[in-house]
N, C-alpha and C positions, 0 to 999 in steps of 0.2 A: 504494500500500500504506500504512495506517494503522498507525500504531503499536499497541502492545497495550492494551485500555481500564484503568484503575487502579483498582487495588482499594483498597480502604478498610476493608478487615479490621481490630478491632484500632484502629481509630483513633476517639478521644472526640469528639463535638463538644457546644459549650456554645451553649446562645439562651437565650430564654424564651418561657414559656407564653403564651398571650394577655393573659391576667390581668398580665404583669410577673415572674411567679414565675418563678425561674432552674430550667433544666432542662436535663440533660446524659444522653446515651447511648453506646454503644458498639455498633459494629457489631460482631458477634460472626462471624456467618458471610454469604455471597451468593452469589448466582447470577447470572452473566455470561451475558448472550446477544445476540450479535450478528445481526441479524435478515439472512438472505439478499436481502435485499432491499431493504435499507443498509445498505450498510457502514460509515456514517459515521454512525452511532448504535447504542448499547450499551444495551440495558435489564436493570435491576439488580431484583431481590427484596432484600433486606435484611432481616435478621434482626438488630432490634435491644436491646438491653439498659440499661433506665435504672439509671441509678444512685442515685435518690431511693428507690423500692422493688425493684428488682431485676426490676421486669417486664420481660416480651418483647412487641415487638409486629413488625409487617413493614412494611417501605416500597417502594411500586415507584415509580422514579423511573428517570431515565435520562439518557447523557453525548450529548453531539453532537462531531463535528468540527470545532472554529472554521474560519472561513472568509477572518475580517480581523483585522487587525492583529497583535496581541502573542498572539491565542490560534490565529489559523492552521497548521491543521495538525496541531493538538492536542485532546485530550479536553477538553472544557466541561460543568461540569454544567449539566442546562437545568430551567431555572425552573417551567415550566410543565409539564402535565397530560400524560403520556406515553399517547402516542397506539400502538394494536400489534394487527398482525394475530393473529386467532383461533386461526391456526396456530400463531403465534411464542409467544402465551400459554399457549396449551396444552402447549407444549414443557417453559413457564418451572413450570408448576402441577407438572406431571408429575414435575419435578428437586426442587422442592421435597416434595413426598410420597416420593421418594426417601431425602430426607433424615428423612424424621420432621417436618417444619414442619408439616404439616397431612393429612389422613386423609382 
């Protein structure tokens, strides 16, 4: 049994742009879904909010299970390009049109 994936509601993060320009948002809202078919991955929608002009944009991204060392056993965000069956997408589009995010 995994623990519960972590939300990031509410929480800022600060990078920069490609360019060097400093850029910072706010997840505002998201959508958790744990796919039946790992359970050791959680794919996120995000709904987020910059704070340079106040736009909205969405991110799909997603957590994994570490496996070694100091992150075994725990939620990892992963890096790379979130790979997701048709089904589990269509679940994630559908929540989101629930919410109003898109039409």
């Amino acid at each position: 049994m995994h623990p519960k994936p972590p939300s990031r509601i509410g929480k800022v993060t600060h990078r920069q742009y490609i360019d060097g320009s400093p850029m910072s948002y706010r997840v505002v809202d998201e959508i958790v879904h744990v796919p039946r078919s790992n359970r050791g991955k959680a794919i996120y929608l995000q709904l987020l909010r910059f704070d340079d002009d106040g736009r909205t944009e969405m991110r799909l991204c997603y957590y994994m299970i570490g496996h070694r060392g100091r992150t075994k056993g725990r939620w990892v965000y992963a890096q790379y390009a979130p790979m997701i069956r048709r089904k589990d997408f269509e679940r994630i589009i559908s929540k989101a049109r629930e919410k109003g995010w898109v039409s």
